[in-house]
C-alpha positions in Angstrom: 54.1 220.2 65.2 57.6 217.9 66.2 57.8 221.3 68.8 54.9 220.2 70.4 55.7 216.7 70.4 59.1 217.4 71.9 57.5 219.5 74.5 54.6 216.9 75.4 56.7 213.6 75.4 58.9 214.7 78.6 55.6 216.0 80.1 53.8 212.9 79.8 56.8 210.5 80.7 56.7 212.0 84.0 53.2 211.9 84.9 53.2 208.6 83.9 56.0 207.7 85.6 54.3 207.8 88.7 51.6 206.1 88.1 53.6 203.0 86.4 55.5 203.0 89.4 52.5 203.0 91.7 50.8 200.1 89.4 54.4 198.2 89.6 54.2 198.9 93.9 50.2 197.4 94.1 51.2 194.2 91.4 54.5 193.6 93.4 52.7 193.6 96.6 49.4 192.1 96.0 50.5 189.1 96.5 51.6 189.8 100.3 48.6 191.2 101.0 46.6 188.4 99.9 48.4 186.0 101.9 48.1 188.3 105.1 44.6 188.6 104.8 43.7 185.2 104.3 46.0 184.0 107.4 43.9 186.8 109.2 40.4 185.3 108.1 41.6 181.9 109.1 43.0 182.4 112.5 40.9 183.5 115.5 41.7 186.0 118.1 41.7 185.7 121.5 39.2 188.3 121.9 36.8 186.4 119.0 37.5 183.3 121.5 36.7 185.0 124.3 33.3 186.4 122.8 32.4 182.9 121.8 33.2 181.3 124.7 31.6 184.0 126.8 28.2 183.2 124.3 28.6 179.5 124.6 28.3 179.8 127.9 25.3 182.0 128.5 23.9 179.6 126.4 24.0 177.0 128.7 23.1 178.8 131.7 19.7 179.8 130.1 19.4 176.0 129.0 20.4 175.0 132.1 17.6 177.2 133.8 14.8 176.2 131.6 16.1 172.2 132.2 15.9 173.3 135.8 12.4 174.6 135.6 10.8 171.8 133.9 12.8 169.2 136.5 11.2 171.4 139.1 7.7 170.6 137.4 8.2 167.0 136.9 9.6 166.6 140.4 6.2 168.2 142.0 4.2 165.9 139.2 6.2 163.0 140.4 5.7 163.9 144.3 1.9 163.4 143.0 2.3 160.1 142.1 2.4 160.4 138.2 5.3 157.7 136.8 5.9 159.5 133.6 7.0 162.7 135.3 9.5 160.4 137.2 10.9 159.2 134.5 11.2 162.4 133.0 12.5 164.3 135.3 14.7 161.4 136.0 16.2 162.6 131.9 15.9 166.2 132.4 18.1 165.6 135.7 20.8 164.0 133.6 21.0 166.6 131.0 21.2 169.1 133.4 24.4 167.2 135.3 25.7 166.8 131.9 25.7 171.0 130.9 27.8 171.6 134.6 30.5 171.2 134.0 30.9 173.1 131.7 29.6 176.3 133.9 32.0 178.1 135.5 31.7 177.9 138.9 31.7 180.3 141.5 33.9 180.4 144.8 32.3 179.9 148.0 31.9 183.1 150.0 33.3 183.4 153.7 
């Protein structure tokens, strides 16, 4: 029995060996890797900024277009004579000044 012991205890040492060193790596490390993925989750990248800004603004175009739309409605409602759609389009025109500038604009053909 102690020749089997003598034989198994080198046998194990070294396939343990590994895998304490491994477990030492992942514990010595962990705390790296925490700190790199949390400055990753709280920074934005430019491309993230780009896709946000790039919804942002379609976003406004379409709620610029309805705005325009219903201003377009009021206006003929007002050319009628009804006050109410004066006043209204009157607010509708304002919000709709107020999203253009942030629009991009485009450059004047030749």
């Amino acid at each position: 029995m102690d020749r089997r012991l003598l034989l198994f205890t080198p046998v194990c040492a070294l396939l343990l060996g590994g895998c304490l060193a491994k477990t030492a790596f992942d514990v010595a490390t962990a705390p790296v890797r925490v700190v790199s993925q949390a400055a990753d989750w709280a920074t934005t990248s430019q491309d993230e900024a780009d896709r946000a800004r790039g919804r942002e603004v379609r976003n406004r175009e379409e709620r610029v277009g309805r705005l325009q739309r219903q201003y377009d409605d009021l206006a003929e409602d007002c050319a009628d004579g009804n006050d109410r759609a004066c006043r209204e389009a009157v607010t509708v025109r304002r919000e709709i000044d107020g999203l253009l500038p942030g629009l991009p604009q485009e450059e004047p053909r030749n």
